[in-house]
LOLO-337834 format. One record per residue (C-alpha): x negated, y negated, z negated. Coordinates in steps of 0.5 Angstrom, whole numbers, plus 2048, in hexadecimal, padded with zeros to 3 digits. Example, Ala and Ser with C-alpha at 12.3 -4.5 7.8 and 13.67 -1.06 7.14 Angstrom:
// LOLO-337834
7E78097F0 7E58027F2 
This chain:
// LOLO-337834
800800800 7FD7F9801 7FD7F47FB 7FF7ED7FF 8067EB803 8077E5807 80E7E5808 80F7E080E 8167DE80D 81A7D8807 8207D8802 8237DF7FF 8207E3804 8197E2800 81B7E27FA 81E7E97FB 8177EC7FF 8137E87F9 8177EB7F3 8167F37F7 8107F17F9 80E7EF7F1 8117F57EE 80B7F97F2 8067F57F0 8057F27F6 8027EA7F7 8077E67FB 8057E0800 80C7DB803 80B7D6808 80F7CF807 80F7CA80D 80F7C380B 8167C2809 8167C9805 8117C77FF 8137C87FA 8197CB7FC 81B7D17F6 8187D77FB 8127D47FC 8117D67F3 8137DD7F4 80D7DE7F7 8057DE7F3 8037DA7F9 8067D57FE 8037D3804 8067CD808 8067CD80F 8087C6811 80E7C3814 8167C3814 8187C7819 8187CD81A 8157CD821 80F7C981D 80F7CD818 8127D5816 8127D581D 80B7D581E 8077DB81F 8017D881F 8017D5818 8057DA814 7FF7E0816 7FA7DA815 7FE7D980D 7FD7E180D 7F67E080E 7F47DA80A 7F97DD803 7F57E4805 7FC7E8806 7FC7EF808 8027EF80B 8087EB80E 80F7ED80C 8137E8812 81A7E880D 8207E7812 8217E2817 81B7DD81B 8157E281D 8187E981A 81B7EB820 8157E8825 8117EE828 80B7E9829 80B7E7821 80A7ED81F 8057F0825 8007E9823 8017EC81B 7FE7F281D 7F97EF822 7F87EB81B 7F57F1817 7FC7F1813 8017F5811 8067F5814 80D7F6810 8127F7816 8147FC81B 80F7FC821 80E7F6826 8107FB82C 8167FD828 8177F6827 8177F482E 81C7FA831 8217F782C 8207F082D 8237F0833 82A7F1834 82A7F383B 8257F883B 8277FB834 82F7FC837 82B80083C 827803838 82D806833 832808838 82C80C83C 82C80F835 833810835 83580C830 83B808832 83B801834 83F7FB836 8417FA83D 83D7F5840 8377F2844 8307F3842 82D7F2848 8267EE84B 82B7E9850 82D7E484C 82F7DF851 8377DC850 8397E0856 8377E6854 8397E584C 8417E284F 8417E9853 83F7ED84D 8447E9848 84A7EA84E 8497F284E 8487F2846 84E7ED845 84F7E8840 84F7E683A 8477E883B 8417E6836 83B7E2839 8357E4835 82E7E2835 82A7E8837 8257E6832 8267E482B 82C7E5827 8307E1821 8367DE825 8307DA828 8327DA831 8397DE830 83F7DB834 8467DF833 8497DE83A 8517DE83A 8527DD842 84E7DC849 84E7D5848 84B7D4842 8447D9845 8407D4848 8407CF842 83F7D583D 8397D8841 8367D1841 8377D083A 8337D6838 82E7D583D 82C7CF839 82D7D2832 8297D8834 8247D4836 8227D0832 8237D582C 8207DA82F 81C7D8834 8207DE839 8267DB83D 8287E1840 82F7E483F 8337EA83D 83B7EB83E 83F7EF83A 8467F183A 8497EE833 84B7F282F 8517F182A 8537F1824 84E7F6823 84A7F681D 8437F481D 83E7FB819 8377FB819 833802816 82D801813 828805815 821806813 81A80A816 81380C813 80C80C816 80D814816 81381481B 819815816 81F810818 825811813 82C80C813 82D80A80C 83680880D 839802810 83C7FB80F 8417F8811 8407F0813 8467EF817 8487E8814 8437E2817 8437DB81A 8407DA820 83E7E1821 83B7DF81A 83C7E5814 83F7E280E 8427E9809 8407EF80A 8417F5807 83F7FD806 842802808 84680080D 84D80180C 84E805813 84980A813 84B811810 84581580F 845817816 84481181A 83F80E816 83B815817 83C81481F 83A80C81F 83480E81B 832813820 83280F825 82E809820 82980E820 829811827 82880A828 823809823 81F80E824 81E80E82C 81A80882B 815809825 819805820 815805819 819800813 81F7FE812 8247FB818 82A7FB81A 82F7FD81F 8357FA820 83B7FC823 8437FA825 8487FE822 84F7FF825 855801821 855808825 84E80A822 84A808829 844804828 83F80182D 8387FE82B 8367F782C 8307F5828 82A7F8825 8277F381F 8207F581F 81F7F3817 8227F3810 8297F0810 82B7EB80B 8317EF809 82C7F5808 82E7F5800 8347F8801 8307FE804 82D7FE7FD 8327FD7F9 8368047FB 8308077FC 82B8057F6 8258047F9 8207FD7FB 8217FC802 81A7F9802 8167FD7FF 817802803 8167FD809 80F7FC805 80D803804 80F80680B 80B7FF80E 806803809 80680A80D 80B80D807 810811808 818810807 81B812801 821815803 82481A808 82A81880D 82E81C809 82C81A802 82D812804 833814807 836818800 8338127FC 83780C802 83E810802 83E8117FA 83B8097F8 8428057F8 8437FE7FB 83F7F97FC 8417F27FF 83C7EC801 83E7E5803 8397DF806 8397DA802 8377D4808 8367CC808 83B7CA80C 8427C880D 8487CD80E 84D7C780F 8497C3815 8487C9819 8427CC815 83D7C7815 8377C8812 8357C380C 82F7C0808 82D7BC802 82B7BD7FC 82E7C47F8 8307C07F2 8327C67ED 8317CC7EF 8337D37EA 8337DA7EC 8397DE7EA 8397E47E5 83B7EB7E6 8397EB7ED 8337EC7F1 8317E57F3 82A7E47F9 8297DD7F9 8227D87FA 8267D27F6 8257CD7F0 8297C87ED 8257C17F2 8247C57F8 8247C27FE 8287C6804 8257C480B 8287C3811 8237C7814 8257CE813 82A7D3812 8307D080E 8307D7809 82E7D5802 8307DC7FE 8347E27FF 8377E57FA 8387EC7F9 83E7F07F5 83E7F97F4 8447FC7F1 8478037F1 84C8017F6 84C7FB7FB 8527F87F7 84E7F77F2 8477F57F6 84C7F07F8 84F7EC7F3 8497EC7EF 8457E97F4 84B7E37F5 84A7E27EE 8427E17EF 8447DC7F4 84A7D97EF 8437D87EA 83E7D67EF 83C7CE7EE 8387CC7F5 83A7C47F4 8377BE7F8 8387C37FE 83E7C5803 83E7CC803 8437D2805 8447D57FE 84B7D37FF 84B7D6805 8487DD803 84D7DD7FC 8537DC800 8517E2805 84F7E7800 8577E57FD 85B7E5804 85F7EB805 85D7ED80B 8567ED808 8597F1803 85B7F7806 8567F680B 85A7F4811 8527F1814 8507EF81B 84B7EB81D 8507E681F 8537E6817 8517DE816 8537DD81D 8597E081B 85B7DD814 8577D8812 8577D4819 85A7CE816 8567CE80F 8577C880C 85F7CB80B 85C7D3809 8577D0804 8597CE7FD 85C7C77FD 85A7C17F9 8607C07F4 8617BB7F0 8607BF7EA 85A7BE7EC 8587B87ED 85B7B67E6 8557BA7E4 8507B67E8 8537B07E6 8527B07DE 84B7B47E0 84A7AE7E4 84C7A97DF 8497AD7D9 8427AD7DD 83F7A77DE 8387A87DF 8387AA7D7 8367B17D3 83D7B27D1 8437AF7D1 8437AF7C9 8467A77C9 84C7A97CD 84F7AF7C7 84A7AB7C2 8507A97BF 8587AB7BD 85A7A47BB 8587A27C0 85E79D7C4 85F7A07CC 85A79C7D2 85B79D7D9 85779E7DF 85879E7E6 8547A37EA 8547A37F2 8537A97F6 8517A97FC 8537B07FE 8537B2806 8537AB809 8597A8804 8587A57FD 85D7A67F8 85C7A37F2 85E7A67EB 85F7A47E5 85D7A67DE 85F7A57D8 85A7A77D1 8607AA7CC 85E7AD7C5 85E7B57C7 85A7B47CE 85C7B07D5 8637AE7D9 8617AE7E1 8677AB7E5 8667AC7EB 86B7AC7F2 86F7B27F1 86F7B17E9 86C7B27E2 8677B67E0 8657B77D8 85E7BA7D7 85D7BD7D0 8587C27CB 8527BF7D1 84A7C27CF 8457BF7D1 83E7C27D3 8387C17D7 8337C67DA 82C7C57DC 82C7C37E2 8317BD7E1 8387C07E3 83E7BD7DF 8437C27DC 84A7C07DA 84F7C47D8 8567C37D6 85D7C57D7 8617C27DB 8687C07DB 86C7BE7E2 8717BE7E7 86E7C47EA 86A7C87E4 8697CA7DC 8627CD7DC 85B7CC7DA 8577C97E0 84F7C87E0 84B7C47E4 8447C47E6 8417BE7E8 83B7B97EA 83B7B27ED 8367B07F3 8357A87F3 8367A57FA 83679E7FD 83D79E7FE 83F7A17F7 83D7A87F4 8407B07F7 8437B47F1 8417BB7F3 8457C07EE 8487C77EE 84F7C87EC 8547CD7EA 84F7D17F0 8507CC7F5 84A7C67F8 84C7BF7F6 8477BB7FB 84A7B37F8 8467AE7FC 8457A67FB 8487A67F4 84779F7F0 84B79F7E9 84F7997E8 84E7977E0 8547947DC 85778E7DD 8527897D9 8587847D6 85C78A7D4 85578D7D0 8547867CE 85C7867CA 85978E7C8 85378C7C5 84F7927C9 8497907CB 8467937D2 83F7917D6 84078E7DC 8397927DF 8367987DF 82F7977D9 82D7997D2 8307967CC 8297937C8 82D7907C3 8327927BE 83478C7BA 83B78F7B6 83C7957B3 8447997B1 8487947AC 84478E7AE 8497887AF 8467847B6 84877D7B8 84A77C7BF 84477A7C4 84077C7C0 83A7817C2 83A7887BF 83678C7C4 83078A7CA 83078E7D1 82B78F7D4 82C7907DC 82778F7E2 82278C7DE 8267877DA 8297867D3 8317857D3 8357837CD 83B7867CB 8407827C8 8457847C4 84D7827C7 8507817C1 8507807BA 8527867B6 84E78D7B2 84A7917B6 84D7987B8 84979D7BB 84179C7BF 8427A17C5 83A7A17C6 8347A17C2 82E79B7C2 82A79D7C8 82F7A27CC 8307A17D3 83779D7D4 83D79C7DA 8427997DC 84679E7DB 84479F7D4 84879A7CD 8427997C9 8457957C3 84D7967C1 84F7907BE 8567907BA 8587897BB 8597847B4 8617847B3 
């Protein structure tokens, strides 16, 4: 066995190589690019070695520069992880060259499987089933239309090289051929260098299955099961799950032969996939043959109970496979259920798109296995794939796996970003989801609108935000609201500016907890705790009482300052609340002066304190001295009477949002 790894990828596919890798007692080397340093995979690791650069074509993309990074930190062996190089015969022949160990299939096998074209050629000489489509060298438009018209529409165009979704076109008549194929061409070229196309029949309301497979130095291939990763966006997998719930014990038998023919006919040594549309009568054709470890190889282990990498190191190694084709499949068909979503920076509601920004908080959920490369002050680039974690739920039945792993996403505080955590939640939910009516054309089916089939803002719940909002006020806590059970109601005013409308909310402070009034009624809020954890992240808890609801409700919060007015990232109740361009209105001053309620009128630090509770003050009179924006600001007292409460201590930090002193007016 070597003793060094570099494992040339970023975010949770290093983690989970390095912590294998460790347990080994193998030293571990990751890469960062300019705009990864510091990133939370870079730790992972004993040793980063930065390559330079943003984008992945300066960066992880480089052959160059990971082998010189190999070379400089003194690795032994590479471990490609999935996605950039780990399906490139030509990294993996320059890895070789390098005099390094090579943790993947061999760079022939690789190039037999990395283009789609010849590797339909390929499996249908061997007699395994595949796709009617076109897969030849002539890839002029006239050619391609003549062959579209005798396979018949709706067809996929894909790109010849690649995969990921990047160069696929779904054509539903002729019309619509010429404009896919130029499109394709484009997106082919510049993923992957190679414009050249392949069509396919498409094949609906099929399942997507993929059969793991796995070879060793000594000519053993064996298949390990299959996953069922039916539902996706773009062609991009979201769930996936094992076993798949149509395959009785035969059929999975008959797809992993031909895995296995297949994989044998080329050399294949490690781990690799090959993937296959399921029809509802038990027909299934190849499409695809992913030439690494999948992301969604975890449920492979769970049902199985072994350590995929390890066994990609050991074979890389020349060891042996551990297990027999009739030993893994006793151990796969008696594992239970396990589920697997990808949870992704990007925004379900506007079509999927990917976002960036800074990860305010992050906290992984408990009782389900959760792979991620992430820390609370993350910054999520646009330069990379949006998938930030997976998490990953195993059960004795699939009912079980799946209402544990919506649970875990109920439980998951990804704040700061957009993400799909709602999405995945309320697909785990969904009742077709539930008896496993799934095709790959499930979201396109059911969550084609999902701003209405994802869970709503209620007005419950900006209640909530509202009295976070105004409890929050940049201090610790807001211990000067609820200081106090004598203290007189005060009102605010709180402006929501939620999708492009401002609806202003009123709330008033009474003796057992808040009054929200909003457009469609009023809410009480009481028996609210306080919490803050480590990362920053504001927790209120309360039960709320209104038109539409009688229960507790939690919200989990932080607040991005903005030119425009702060954002209020929050979980509620397992729905996002993203409040954009908030401004807190204090109460109106005269009324507060009548009160005798003292409350700054600026951000600062209380550097004075000139009364104590009991006091009798005059007004106009000074009783404290702000400090703000490097000046010194009295505070006078706004009428005569005896001082009632202090909300804040001598050099804590203030708001406008915050009473200071009560005063109970004389008479």
């Amino acid at each position: 066995m070597f003793a060094s790894l570099l494992i040339a990828n970023r975010g949770e596919i290093v983690a989970r190589i390095a912590r294998t890798a460790r347990r080994m007692g193998l030293r571990t080397v990751a890469i960062a690019s300019d705009a990864d340093r510091g990133g939370a995979h870079a730790s992972a690791c004993d040793e980063c070695m930065n390559i330079g650069g943003e984008p992945p074509s300066d960066s992880y993309l480089r052959i160059d520069k990971v082998i010189d990074a190999a070379r400089r930190s003194g690795a032994h062996a590479i471990h490609p992880g999935y996605g950039f190089l780990a399906e490139n015969a030509a990294f993996a022949q320059a890895v070789i060259h390098a005099g390094l160990v090579w943790v993947g299939p061999p760079p022939a096998a690789m190039a037999a499987m990395g283009d789609k074209a010849q590797a339909r050629q390929r499996a249908a000489a061997l007699g395994v089933p595949v796709v009617p489509g076109y897969d030849g060298d002539d890839q002029d438009d006239l050619r391609l239309a003549s062959e579209a018209m005798r396979i018949g529409f709706p067809l996929l165009v894909k790109a010849s090289s690649g995969g990921g979704g990047r160069g696929m076109r779904l054509v539903a008549a002729s019309g619509d051929l010429q404009a896919a194929l130029h499109a394709a061409r484009r997106e082919a070229q510049a993923a992957f260098g190679d414009a050249r196309l392949v069509l396919e029949r498409a094949v609906q309301r099929a399942r997507h299955v993929e059969i793991q497979v796995f070879g060793d130095t000594h000519g053993k291939v064996i298949h390990l099961g299959e996953r069922d990763c039916s539902v996706q966006r773009r062609h991009q997998k979201l769930v996936e799950e094992a076993p798949c719930p149509a395959l009785t014990p035969a059929l999975r038998r008959r797809m992993g032969d031909c895995a296995v023919t297949l994989a044998g006919a080329i050399g294949y040594v490690g781990a690799g996939t090959v993937e296959m549309l399921l029809q509802e009568d038990g027909a299934f054709y190849f499409m695809e043959m992913n030439t690494r470890l999948q992301v969604e190889h975890p449920l492979t282990e769970a049902l199985i109970g072994v350590d995929l990498v390890e066994w990609q190191l050991r074979v890389a190694s020349g060891e042996t496979l551990p297990l027999s084709q009739d030993d893994a499949l006793a151990r796969y068909e008696r594992g239970g259920h396990a589920i697997e979503v990808r949870l992704c920076a990007e925004d379900p509601v506007h079509g999927d798109l990917p976002q960036s920004g800074r990860l305010l908080a992050w906290r992984e959920p408990q009782g389900v296995r959760c792979d991620h490369a992430l820390a609370s002050g993350e910054e999520i680039s646009p330069h990379y794939d949006s998938m930030l974690a997976k998490l990953i739920a195993v059960a004795p039945t699939r009912d079980g796996a799946r209402l544990q792993l919506a649970s875990a996403l109920d439980a998951t505080l990804a704040l700061g970003v957009t993400t799909n955590r709602a999405l995945l939640a309320a697909v785990l939910r969904h009742p077709d989801f539930a008896q496993s009516k799934v095709t790959t054309d499930f979201l396109d089916v059911y969550f084609s609108d999902r701003r209405s089939a994802l869970p709503a803002t209620g007005e419950a719940h900006l209640a909530l935000a509202c009295v976070w909002l105004a409890s929050h006020g940049g201090a610790d806590l807001p211990a000067p609201w609820a200081a106090s059970a004598l203290a007189a109601p005060r009102e605010t005013l709180i402006p929501i500016a939620l999708e492009g409308k401002t609806q202003g909310w009123k709330l008033v402070r009474q003796r057992n907890g808040w009054q929200a009034l909003g457009a469609h009624g009023a809410y009480e809020l009481i028996g609210m705790a306080w919490s803050r954890d480590g990362a920053g992240t504001l927790t209120l808890a309360a039960h709320v009482r209104g038109p539409d609801i009688d229960r507790m409700l939690r919200l989990e919060g932080q607040l991005r300052p903005g030119s425009g007015g702060d954002t209020l990232f929050a979980i509620c109740d397992g729905i996002d609340l993203l409040l954009r361009d908030l401004r807190l209105v204090p109460p109106e001053r005269k009324r507060l002066a009548a009160s005798g309620d003292v409350m700054p009128l600026m951000h600062g630090r209380l550097v004075q304190l000139h009364v104590a509770v009991g006091d009798t003050v005059a007004a106009g009179q000074t009783i404290a001295v702000l400090e703000a924006m490097k000046m010194e600001h009295a505070v006078a007292a706004p009428v005569s009477g005896r001082v009632r409460l202090l909300g804040a201590a001598q050099g804590a930090q203030v708001s406008p949002t915050q009473v200071l002193i009560e005063i109970e007016p004389a008479g």
